[in-house]
C-alpha positions in Angstrom: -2.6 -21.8 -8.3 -3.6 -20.4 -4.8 -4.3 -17.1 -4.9 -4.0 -16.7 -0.7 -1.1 -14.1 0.5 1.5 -15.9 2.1 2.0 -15.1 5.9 5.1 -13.8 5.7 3.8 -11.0 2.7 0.4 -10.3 5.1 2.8 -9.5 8.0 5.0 -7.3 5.5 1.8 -5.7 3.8 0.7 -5.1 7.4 4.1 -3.0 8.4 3.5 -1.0 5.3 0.5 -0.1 6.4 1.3 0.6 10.2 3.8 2.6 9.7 2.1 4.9 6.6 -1.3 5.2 9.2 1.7 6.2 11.7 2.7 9.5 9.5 -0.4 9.6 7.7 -3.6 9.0 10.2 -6.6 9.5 8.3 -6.0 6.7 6.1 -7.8 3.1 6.3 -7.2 -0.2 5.7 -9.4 -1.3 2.5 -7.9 -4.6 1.7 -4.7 -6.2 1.3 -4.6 -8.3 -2.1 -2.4 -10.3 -4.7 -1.8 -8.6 -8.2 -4.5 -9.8 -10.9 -1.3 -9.1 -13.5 1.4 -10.3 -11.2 0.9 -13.0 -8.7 3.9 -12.3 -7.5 3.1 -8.9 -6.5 1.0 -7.5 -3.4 -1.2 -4.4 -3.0 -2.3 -2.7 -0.5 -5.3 -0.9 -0.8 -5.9 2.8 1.4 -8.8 4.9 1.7 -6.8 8.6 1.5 -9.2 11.1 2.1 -6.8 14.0 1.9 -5.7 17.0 -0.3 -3.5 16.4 -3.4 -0.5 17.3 -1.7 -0.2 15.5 1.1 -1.8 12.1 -1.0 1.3 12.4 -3.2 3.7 12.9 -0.2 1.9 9.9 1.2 2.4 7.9 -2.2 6.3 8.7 -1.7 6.8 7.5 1.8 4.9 4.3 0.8 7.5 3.8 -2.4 10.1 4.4 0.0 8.8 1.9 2.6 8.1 -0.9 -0.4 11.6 -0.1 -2.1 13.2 -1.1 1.2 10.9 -4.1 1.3 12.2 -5.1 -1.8 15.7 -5.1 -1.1 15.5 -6.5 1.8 12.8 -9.3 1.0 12.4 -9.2 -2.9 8.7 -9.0 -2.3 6.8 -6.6 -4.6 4.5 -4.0 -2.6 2.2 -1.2 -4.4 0.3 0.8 -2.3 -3.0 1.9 -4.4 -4.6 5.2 -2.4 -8.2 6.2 -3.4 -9.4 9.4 -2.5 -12.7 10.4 -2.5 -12.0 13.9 -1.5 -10.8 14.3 -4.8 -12.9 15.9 -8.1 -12.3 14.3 -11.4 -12.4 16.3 -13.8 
C-alpha cells in the first residue's frame, strides 16, 4: 500500500495550514503526513511556540477548520501542535 498523500489531501492539508498561520503567525510548517494507525487519516504537524492559552485557542480553530473539511470532503485532518515553549512537568 502507498503510503504518499494524495494531491487532493496535500492541497487540503495545505489550506489548513494557511489559514491557521493566517490567525496564528508564529507557527511553522513541520510536516504534513499519513496516520501510522489510520491510513486514511492526515496530520498536519505545527511548531506552536506559544503560551497555553492561545495553543489551545489555536487547537480549536484547527478542529473547526478539519470538521468543515470533513463534511465537506470526508477527509480526516488532525492538526498535532508541539510547543517547545512549554515545561513538562
Amino acid at each position: 500500500m502507498s503510503r504518499k498523500i494524495s494531491t487532493r489531501r496535500q492541497q487540503l492539508a495545505n489550506e489548513i495550514f494557511s489559514a491557521l498561520q493566517a490567525q496564528y503567525p508564529e507557527i511553522s510548517l513541520i510536516q504534513i503526513r499519513r496516520s501510522p494507525e489510520h491510513p486514511d487519516d492526515t496530520w498536519i504537524d505545527v511548531l506552536a511556540p506559544m503560551d497555553e492559552d492561545r495553543e489551545m485557542a489555536m487547537n480549536a480553530y484547527a478542529a473547526q477548520l478539519e470538521s468543515n473539511i470533513l463534511v465537506e470532503y470526508n477527509y480526516h485532518f488532525s492538526t498535532l501542535s508541539q510547543n517547545p515553549t512549554l515545561v513538562e512537568v
